[in-house]
N, C-alpha and C positions, 0 to 999 in steps of 0.2 A: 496095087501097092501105093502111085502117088495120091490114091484118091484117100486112102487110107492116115496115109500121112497126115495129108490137106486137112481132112476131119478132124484128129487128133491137135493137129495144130490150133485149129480154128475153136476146138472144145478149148482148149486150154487157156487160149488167148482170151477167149470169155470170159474164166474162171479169173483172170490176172486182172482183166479189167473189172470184174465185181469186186473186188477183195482190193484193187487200188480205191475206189471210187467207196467202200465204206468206211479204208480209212482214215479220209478227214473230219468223217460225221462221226467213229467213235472217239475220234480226237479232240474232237471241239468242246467234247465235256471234259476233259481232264485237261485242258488250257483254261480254260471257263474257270474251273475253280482252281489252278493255279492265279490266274488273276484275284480271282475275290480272297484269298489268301494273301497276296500284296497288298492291295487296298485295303484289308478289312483285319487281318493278322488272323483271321480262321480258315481253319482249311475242311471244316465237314460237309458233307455232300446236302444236308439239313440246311445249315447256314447258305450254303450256296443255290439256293432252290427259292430262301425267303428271302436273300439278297441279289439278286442277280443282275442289277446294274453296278458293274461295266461287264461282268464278268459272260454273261449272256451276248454282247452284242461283239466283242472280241472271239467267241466262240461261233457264233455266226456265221463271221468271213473269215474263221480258220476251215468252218466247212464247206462255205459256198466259192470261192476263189478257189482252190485247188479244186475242188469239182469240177469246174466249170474249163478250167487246164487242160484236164487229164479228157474229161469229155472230148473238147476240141479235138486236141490230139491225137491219146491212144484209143479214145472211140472211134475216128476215121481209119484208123487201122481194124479194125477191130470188125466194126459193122458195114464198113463201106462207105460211101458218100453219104454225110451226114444230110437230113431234110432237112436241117436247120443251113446247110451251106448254100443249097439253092435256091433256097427264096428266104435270105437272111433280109432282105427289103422289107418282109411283112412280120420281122420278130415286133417291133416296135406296137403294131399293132396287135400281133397276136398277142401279147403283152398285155396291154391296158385290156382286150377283150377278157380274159382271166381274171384280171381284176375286179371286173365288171361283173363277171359270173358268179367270184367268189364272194364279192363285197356285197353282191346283190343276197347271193343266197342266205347268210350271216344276217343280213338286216329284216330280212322276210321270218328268218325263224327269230328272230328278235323281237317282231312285233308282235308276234304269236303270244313268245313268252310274256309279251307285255299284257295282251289284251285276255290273256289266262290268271291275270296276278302271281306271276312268276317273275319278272325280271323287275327291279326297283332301282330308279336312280337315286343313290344316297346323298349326291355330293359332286363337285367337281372332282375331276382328276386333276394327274399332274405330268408335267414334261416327260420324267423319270418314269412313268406306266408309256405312256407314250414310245416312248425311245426301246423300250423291253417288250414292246408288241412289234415294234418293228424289229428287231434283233431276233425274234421267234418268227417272224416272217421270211426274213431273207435267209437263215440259216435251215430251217425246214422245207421252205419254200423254193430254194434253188439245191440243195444238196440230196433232197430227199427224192426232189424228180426226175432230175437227171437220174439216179441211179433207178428207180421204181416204172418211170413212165420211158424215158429215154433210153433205155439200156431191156429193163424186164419185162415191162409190157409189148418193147417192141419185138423183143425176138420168142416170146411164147407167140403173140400173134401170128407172126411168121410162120412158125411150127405147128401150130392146133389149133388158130382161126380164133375170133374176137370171145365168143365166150369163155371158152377153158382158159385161155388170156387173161379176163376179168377174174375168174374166180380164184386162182393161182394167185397172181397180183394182190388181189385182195385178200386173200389169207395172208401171204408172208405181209403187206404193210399192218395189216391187223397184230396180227402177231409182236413187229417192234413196239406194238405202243402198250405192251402189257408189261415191261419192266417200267410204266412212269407209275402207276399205282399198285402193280401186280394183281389189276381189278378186271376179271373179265366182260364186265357190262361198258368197257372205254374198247375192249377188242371186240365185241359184237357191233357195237355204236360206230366205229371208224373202219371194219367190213363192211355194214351195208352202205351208210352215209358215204365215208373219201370214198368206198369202195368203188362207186356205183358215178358219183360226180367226179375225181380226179380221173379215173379212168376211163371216165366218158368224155370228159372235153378232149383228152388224146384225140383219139377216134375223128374228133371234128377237122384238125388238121394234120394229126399224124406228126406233128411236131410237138418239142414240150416248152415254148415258149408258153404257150396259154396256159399248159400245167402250172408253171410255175406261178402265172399269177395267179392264177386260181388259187393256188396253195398257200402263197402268201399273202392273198387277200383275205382267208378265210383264218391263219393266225391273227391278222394285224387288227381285221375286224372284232374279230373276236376280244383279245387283249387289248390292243391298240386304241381302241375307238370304244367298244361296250365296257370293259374293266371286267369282263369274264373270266374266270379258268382256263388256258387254252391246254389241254392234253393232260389235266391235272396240275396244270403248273397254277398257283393262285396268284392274281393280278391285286397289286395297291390300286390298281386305277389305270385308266387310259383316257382317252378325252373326258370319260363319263367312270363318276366312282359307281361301285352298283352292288347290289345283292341279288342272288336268286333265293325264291323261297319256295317249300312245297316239297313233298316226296322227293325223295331220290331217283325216281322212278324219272319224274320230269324234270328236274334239276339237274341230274346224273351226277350229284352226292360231291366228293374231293374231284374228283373227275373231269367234270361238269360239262357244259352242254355236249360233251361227244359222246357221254354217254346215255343223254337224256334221250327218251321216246319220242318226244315233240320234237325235237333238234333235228335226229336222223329222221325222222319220217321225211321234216321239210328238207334235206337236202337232197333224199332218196329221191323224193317227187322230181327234183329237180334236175339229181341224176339222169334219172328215168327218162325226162323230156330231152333233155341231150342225148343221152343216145339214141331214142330213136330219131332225131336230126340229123345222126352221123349216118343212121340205118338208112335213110331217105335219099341222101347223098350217097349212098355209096362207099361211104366211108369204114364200114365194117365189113367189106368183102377183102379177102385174100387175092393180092393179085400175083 
């Protein structure tokens, strides 16, 4: 009977910390455009999509800051000694490596699409593209891992071992990104692609320091730095103002590069190399 208990407790305490930890991230859009309705005196979800500074990067750390709390705290209740607590020495590091991973892999399917005539720089960017690829970095980038890689990858792991893990994981974050264009080629493109690369840099340390920069390098790159679409959101510009041209196919249309073929392949590939690094390591066995 207490074992019974203990279970049901522990099932539940799950359920309390999923449902705390999603909601600052479905919060962050209806503060988001409560801002761009101060600033801007409209309040449509249209207006707030094609205007999104300040109203983006206010939304960002309403998602990432309270995440990042609740993690701390009713995570260590939750799942036990966080891996983040014992060797918080190498968050710093594990950090920039994600960046590294993510920034790299963003610039490799970039030169693709360059050397395809697919990606075009128009123009310089501006501050303002800048500041809104960073704002879609840190608000995705820290909110969405914690709860996906931190919380859901690690306890299907736990349960069913590294692939049923991956595949699980990668459906439900596929699945959130279909209400940004309700386009299924941005939910095929961000299962294999994030699928296969966010879920795989876990693996390497078992921590979601490097998630996150991974996550947030591959917004910031994306927006921040090329002037891309990141998730469907359309960028003024970020360091570099830019066009893609060409099918939809390779473009991935409104969407854009997550849902293009050339995009996910090269992140797949790159996925792919990471886990088997983690495989090699030891990193995807059940201990």
């Amino acid at each position: 009977m207490n074992d019974l208990n203990s279970k049901g407790k522990t099932g539940l305490s799950i359920v309390v910390l999923f449902v705390l930890l999603i909601v600052p991230i479905v919060a962050s859009s209806s503060i988001g455009l409560a801002v761009t309705a101060m600033v801007y005196g409209k309040a449509t979800v249209e207006f707030y999509m094609s205007n999104p500074w300040p109203g983006f990067m206010v939304g960002a750390l309403v998602a990432a800051i309270p995440s990042i709390i609740i993690y701390r705290f009713c995570g260590k209740r939750v799942l036990g000694q966080l891996p983040e607590s014992s060797a918080s020495s190498h968050g710093l590091r594990e950090l920039l490596l994600g960046i590294f991973i993510g920034g790299g892999t963003v610039t490799i399917a970039t030169f693709f699409f360059t050397l395809f005539g697919v990606y075009h720089i128009v123009g310089s960017g501006s501050v303002r593209g800048v500041l809104i690829g960073l704002a879609l970095g840190i608000g995705s980038g820290v909110a969405e891992e914690i709860l996906f890689r931190g919380v859901v990858l690690k306890l299907l792991f736990e349960k069913y071992g590294a692939v049923w893990a991956i595949i699980q994981t990668s459906i439900m974050f596929a699945l959130i990104h279909y209400g940004n264009n309700t386009d299924i080629a941005e939910v095929i493109g961000v299962f294999v692609g994030a699928g296969l690369l966010l879920n795989g840099v876990w693996f390497l340390t078992k921590r979601v320091w490097v998630c996150i920069g991974t996550h947030f390098a591959w917004n910031f790159f994306l927006g921040g730095v090329f002037g891309m679409p990141v998730s469907g959101i359309a960028m003024e510009g970020g360091i570099f103002k830019s066009e893609l041209r060409g099918s939809e196919l390779i473009t991935g249309g409104v969407n854009g590069p997550e849902a293009s073929v050339l995009f996910v392949a090269v992140t797949a590939v790159v996925g792919i190399a990471i886990l088997s690094i983690a495989w090699k390591r030891g990193g995807m066995k059940q201990t």
